[in-house]
N, C-alpha and C positions, 0 to 999 in steps of 0.2 A: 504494500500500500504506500504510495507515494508520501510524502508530506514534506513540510518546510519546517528547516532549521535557521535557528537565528545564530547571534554568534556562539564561538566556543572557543575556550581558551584548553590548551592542550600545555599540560607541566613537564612532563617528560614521560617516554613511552620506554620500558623498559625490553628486553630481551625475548620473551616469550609474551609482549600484551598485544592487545589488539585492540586498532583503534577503526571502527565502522560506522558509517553514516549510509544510509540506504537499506531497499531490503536486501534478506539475506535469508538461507534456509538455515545453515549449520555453521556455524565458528567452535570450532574444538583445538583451542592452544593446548600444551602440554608441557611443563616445569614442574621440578623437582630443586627443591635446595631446603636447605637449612641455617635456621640465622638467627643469631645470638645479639644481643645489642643490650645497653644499658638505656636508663631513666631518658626519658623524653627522645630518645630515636624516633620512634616511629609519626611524629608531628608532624601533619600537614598541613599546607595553606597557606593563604599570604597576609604577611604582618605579624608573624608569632611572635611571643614573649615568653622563653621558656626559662626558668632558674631553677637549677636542681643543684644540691651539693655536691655530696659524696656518691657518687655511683658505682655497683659493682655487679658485673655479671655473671650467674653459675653457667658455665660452657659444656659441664662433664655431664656426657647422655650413657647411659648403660647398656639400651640397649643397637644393634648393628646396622637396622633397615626401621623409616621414617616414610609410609604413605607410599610403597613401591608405587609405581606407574608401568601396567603390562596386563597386556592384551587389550590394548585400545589398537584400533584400526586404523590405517596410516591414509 
């Protein structure tokens, strides 16, 4: 179904995103990672005022495989 877009501001697109305007039947990306990050990382937007002090991140995972990815169709 067609329609009208106004504007849009795009931040950054990273490795695996995907960025669509129009129709579409299937968008299936596919990523896999892991990621550790201290206090106020993940903050988005414009204009932030973040203050955090001391930050410390636990990195140690016990166990070997996180969310595999297999048997998706290529």
């Amino acid at each position: 179904m067609p329609g009208i877009v106004g504007s849009i501001q795009i931040v950054s697109i990273g490795s695996s995103a995907v960025m669509h305007i129009g129709d579409c039947y299937s968008i299936q990306p596919r990523s896999n990672t892991k990621t550790f990050a201290g206090a106020g990382s993940f903050n988005t937007g414009d204009g932030l005022f973040v203050q955090n002090q001391q930050s410390a991140t636990n990195t140690w995972d016990s166990d070997q495989f996180d969310q595999n990815i297999t048997g998706l169709p290529i």
